[in-house]
C-alpha positions as CSV (number, residue, x, y, z in Angstrom):
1,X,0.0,0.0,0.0
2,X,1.2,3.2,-1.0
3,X,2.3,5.9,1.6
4,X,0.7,8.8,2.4
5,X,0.8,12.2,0.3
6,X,3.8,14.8,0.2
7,X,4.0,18.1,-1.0
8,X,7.0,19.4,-2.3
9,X,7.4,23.0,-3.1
10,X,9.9,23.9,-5.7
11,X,9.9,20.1,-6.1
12,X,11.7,21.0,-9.8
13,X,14.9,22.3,-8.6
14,X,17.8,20.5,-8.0
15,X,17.5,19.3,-4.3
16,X,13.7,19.2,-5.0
17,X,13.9,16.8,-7.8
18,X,16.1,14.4,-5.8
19,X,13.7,14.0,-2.5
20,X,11.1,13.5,-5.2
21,X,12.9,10.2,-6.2
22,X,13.8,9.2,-2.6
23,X,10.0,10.1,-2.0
24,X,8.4,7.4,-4.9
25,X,10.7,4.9,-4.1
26,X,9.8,5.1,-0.7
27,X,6.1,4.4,-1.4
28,X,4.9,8.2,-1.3
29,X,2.6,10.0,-2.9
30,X,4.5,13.5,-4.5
31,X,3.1,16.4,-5.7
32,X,5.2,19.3,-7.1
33,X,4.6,22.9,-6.9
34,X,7.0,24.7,-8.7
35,X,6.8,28.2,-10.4
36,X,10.3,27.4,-12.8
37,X,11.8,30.2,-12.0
38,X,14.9,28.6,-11.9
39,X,14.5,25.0,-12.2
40,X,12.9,23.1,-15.3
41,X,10.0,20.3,-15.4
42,X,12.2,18.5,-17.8
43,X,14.1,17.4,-14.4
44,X,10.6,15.9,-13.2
45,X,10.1,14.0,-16.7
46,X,13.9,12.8,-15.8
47,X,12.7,11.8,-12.0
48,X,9.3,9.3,-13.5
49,X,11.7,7.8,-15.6
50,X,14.3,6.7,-13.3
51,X,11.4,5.7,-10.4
52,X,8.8,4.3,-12.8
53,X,5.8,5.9,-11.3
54,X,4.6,9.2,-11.4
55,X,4.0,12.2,-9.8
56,X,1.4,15.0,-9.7
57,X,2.7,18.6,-10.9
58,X,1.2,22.1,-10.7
59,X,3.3,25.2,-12.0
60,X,2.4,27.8,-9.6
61,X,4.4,30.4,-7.1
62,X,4.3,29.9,-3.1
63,X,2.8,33.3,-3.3
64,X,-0.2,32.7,-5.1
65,X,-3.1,31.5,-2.4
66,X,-5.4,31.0,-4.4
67,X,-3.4,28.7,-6.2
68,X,-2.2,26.7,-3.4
69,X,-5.6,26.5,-1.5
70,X,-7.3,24.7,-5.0
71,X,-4.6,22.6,-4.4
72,X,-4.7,21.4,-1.3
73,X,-8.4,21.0,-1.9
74,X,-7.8,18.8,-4.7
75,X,-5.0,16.7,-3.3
76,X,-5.1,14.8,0.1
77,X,-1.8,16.0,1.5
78,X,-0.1,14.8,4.5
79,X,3.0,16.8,4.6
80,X,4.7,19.4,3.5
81,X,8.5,19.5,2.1
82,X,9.4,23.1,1.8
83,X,11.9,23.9,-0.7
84,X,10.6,26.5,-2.5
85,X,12.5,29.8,-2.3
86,X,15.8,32.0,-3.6
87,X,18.6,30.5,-2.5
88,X,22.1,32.6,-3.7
89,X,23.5,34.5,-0.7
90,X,25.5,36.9,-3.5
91,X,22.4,38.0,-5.4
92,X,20.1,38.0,-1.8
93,X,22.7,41.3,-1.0
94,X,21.9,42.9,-4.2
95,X,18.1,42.0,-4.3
96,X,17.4,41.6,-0.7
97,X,13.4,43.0,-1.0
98,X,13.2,40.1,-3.8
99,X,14.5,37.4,-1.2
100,X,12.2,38.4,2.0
101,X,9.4,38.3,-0.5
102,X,9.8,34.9,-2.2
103,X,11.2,33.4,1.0
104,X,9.2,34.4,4.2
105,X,6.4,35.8,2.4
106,X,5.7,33.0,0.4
107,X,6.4,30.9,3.2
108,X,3.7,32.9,5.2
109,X,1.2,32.1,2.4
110,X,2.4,28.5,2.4
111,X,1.2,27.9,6.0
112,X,-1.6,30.1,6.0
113,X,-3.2,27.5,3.6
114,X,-2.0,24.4,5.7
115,X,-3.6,25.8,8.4
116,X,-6.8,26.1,6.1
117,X,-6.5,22.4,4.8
118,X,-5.3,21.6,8.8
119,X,-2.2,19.8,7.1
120,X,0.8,20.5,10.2
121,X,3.5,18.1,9.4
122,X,6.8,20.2,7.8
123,X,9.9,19.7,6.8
124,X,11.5,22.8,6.0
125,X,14.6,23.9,4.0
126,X,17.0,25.8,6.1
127,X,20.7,26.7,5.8
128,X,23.7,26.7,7.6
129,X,23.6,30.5,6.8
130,X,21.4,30.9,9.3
131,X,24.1,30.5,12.1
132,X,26.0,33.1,13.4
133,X,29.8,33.3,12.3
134,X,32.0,31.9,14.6
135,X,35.6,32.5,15.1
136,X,36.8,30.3,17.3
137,X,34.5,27.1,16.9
138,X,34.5,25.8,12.6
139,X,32.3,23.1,14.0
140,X,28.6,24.3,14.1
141,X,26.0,22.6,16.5
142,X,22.4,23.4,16.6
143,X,22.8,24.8,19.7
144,X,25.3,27.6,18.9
145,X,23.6,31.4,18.5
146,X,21.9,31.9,15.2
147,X,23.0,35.3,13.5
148,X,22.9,34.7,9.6
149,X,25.3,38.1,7.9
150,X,23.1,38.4,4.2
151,X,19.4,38.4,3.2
152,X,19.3,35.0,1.9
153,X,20.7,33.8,5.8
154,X,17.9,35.8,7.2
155,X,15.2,34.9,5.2
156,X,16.2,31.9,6.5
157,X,16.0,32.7,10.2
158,X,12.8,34.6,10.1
159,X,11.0,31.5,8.5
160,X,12.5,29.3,11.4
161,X,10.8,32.0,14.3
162,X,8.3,32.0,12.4
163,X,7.8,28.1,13.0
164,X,9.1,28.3,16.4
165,X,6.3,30.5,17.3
166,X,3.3,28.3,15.2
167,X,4.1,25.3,16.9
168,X,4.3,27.1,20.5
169,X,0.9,28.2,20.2
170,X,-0.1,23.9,20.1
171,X,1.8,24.1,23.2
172,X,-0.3,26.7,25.2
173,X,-3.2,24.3,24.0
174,X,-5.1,26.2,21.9
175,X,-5.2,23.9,19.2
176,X,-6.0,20.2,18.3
177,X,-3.3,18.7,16.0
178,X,0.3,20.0,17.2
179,X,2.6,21.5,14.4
180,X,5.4,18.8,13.8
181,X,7.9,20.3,12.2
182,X,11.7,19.8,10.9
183,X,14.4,22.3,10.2
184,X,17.1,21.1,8.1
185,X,19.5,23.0,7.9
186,X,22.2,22.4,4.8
187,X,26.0,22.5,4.8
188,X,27.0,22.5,1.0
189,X,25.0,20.2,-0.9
190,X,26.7,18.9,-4.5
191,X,26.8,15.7,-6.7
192,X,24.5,14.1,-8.4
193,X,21.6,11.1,-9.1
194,X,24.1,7.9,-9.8
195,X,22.1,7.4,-13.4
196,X,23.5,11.0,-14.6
197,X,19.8,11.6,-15.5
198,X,18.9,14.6,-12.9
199,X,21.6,17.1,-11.5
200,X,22.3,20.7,-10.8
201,X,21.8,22.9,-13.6
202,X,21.8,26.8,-12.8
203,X,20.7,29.5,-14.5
204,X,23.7,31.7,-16.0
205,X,27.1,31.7,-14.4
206,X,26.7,29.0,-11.2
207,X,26.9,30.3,-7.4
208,X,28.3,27.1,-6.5
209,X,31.6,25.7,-6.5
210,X,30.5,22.6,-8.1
211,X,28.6,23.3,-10.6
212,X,30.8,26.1,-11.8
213,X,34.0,23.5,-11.5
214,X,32.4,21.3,-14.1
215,X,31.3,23.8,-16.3
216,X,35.3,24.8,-16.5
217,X,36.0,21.0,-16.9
218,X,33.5,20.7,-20.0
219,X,34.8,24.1,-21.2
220,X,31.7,25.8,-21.4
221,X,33.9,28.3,-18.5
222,X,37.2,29.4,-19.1
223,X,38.6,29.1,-15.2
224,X,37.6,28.8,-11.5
225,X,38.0,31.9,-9.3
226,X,39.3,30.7,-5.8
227,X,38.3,33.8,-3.8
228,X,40.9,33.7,-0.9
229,X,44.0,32.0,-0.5
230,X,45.5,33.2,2.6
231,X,43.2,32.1,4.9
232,X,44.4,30.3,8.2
233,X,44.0,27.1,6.3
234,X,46.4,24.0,5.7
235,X,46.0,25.0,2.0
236,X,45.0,28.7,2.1
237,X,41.8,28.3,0.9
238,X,38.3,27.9,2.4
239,X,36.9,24.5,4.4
240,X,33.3,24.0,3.4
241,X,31.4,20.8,4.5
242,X,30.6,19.2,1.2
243,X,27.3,16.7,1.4
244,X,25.8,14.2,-1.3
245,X,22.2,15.9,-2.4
246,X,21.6,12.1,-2.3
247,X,22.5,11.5,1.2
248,X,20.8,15.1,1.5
249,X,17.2,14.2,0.8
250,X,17.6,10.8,2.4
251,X,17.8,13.1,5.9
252,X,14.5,14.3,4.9
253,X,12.9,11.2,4.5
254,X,14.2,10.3,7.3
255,X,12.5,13.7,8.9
256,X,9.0,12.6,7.8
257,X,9.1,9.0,9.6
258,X,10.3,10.7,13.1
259,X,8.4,14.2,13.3
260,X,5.3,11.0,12.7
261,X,7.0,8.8,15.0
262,X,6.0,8.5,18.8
263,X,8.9,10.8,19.9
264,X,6.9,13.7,17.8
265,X,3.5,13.0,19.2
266,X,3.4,16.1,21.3
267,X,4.3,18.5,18.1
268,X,7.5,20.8,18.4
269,X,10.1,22.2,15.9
270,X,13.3,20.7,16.0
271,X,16.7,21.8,14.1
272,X,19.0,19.3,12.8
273,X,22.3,19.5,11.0
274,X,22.7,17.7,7.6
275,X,26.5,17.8,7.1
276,X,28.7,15.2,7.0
277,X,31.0,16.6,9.9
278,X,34.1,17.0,7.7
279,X,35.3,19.6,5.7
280,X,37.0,20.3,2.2
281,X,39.1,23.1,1.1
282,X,38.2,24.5,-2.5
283,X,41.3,23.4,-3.8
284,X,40.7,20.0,-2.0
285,X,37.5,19.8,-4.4
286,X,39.9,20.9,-7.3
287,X,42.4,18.5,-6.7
288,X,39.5,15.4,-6.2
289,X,37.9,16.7,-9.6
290,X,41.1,15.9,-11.7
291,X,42.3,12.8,-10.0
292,X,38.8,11.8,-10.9
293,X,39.0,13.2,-14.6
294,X,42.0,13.2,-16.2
295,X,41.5,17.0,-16.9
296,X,43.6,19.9,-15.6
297,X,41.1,22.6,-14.1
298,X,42.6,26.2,-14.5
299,X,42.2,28.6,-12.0
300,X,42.9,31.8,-10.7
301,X,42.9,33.1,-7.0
302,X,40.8,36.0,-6.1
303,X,40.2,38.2,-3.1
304,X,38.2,36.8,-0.7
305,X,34.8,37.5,-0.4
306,X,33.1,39.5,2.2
307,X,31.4,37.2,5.2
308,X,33.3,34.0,3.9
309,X,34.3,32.4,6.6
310,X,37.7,30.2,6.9
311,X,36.2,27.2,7.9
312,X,32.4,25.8,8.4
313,X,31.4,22.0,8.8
314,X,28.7,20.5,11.0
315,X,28.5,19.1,14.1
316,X,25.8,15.7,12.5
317,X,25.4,14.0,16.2
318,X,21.5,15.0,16.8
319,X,20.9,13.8,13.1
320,X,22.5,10.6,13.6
321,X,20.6,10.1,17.1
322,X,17.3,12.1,16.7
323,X,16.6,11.1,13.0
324,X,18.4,7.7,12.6
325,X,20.8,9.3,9.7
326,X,24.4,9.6,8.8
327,X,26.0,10.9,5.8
328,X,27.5,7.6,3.8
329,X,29.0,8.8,0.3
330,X,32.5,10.5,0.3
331,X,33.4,13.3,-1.9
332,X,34.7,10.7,-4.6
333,X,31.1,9.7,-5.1
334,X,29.9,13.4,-4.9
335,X,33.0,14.2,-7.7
336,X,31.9,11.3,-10.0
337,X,28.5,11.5,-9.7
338,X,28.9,15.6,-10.4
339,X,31.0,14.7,-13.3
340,X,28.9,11.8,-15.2
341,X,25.1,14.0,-15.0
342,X,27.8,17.5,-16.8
343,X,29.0,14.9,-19.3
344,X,25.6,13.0,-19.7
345,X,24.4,16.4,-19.9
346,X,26.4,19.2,-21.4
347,X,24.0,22.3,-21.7
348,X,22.1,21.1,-18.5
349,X,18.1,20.0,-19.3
350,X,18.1,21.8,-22.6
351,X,20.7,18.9,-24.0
């Protein structure tokens, strides 16, 4: 018998399109909503054929109620993955009205109709942006002071007290089903499905490191810019915790079963870390990519940028205890998995 039904907004994009695979071969129900702003439906196509069953899609915006609420009156959903939103911390300083509007206020619109449609299970999208930067401690634990230093970071943190506060008011009593809710929040997610079918594909020049590394590799980019190398790193350059989208979405799969397990039956937002609680320098990544290639990636060193921090990797424990997961590929898989969807895939979905 088939699970129950999950919603997952901006279900499209590139993490979004992964959990819908983990969700169908799990036995879930998926529906998409997914404006395709910047993701395409061709990646959903892509996510039937490698599953073999099929999912429900709408093309509509967060923002649009009207939208949402015919949908939740038309499908019986369960739970919602959240996923849906802007998502590059560069372009969230230069458009930061832009971000606080797609991001909380869609998010506000989002749960204004699951409070309609009295659908209160959630697994949001959060960031390790949202933390504030530490100097002394590179490890990050959910416990540590939140104090994100761009728009995008915020955006993030206003949608988490936002959910905070919802599922306190189930705690004064004033309400019959308690919010369950999950916060993931995301080190660096990059690689790719093993079949090369679905993968990262970005509008315009990438954000990412990855993304933008194999677009050098496949010469469709002419070199990397390392921003920083004389940072108080072993190589100079900046420590990121790198994590498999796979692994990724498998966390929030692994969100659903315990915000609906008996630990959760009192409602309650919880944060959890999904990193794998090690970190990679950017020339670490560089150096993986051409073992793993054959090619020789050209690049040039740049000044750092503002609010980069040396070094930022997750503290996993409450993951590993709370939600039963654990990271399991290494950044050879994430390199070779990257590598075989760019080849596969040269101009992205449009190839």
């Amino acid at each position: 018998m088939d699970k129950h039904t999950v919603l997952v907004t901006g279900g499209a994009g590139f993490i979004g399109s992964h959990a819908c695979i983990e969700l169908l071969q799990a036995g879930y129900q998926v529906v998409v909503v997914d404006n395709l702003s910047n993701s395409k439906v061709e990646s959903l196509s892509r996510v039937q054929q490698i599953t073999g069953k099929t999912l429900q899609f709408y093309e509509a915006d967060i923002r649009d109620k009207s939208a949402l609420t015919e949908i939740f009156a038309e499908e019986s959903i369960n739970t919602v993955i959240h996923f849906a939103g802007l998502k590059a911390v560069g372009e969230s300083c230069q458009q930061p009205l832009n971000y606080y509007h797609n991001n909380v206020y869609g998010t506000l619109v989002l749960l204004d109709v699951m409070v309609a449609a009295n659908v209160k299970q959630l697994v949001f999208s959060s960031s390790a942006t949202v933390y504030e930067p530490s100097t002394t401690n590179a490890q990050y634990s959910e416990d540590l002071p939140l104090g994100a230093i761009n728009p995008y970071g915020r955006s993030k943190v206003m949608i988490e007290d936002i959910l905070r506060d919802l599922s306190a008011v189930d705690k004064l009593g004033s309400t019959n089903t308690p919010w369950k809710i999950a916060l993931l929040r995301y080190f660096n997610p990059i690689g790719a499905h093993e079949s090369g079918l679905i993968g990262e594909d970005p509008n315009g020049i990438p954000n990412n490191l990855m993304p933008y590394v194999t677009q050098v590799a496949i010469g469709k980019l002419k070199q990397l810019s390392v921003f920083g190398n004389d940072y108080p790193t072993p190589d100079g350059t900046g420590i990121r915790d790198y994590i498999h989208v796979v692994d990724l979405v498998k966390g929030h799969i692994k969100a659903i079963e315990t915000i609906e397990s008996a630990a959760f039956n009192n409602g309650g937002c919880h944060a959890y870390n999904l990193g794998t609680g090690k970190g990679y320098s950017v020339l670490d990544i560089v150096n993986a990519f051409e073992k793993m290639t054959g090619k020789t990636l050209p690049y040039q060193f740049s000044p750092r940028r503002a609010g980069d921090l040396a070094e930022c990797f997750a503290n996993p424990e409450r993951a590993a205890k709370e939600l039963n997961w654990t990271a399991e590929k290494n950044l050879d898989d994430m390199v070779a998995d990257t590598w075989k969807w760019q080849v596969q895939n040269p101009q992205g979905y449009a190839s």
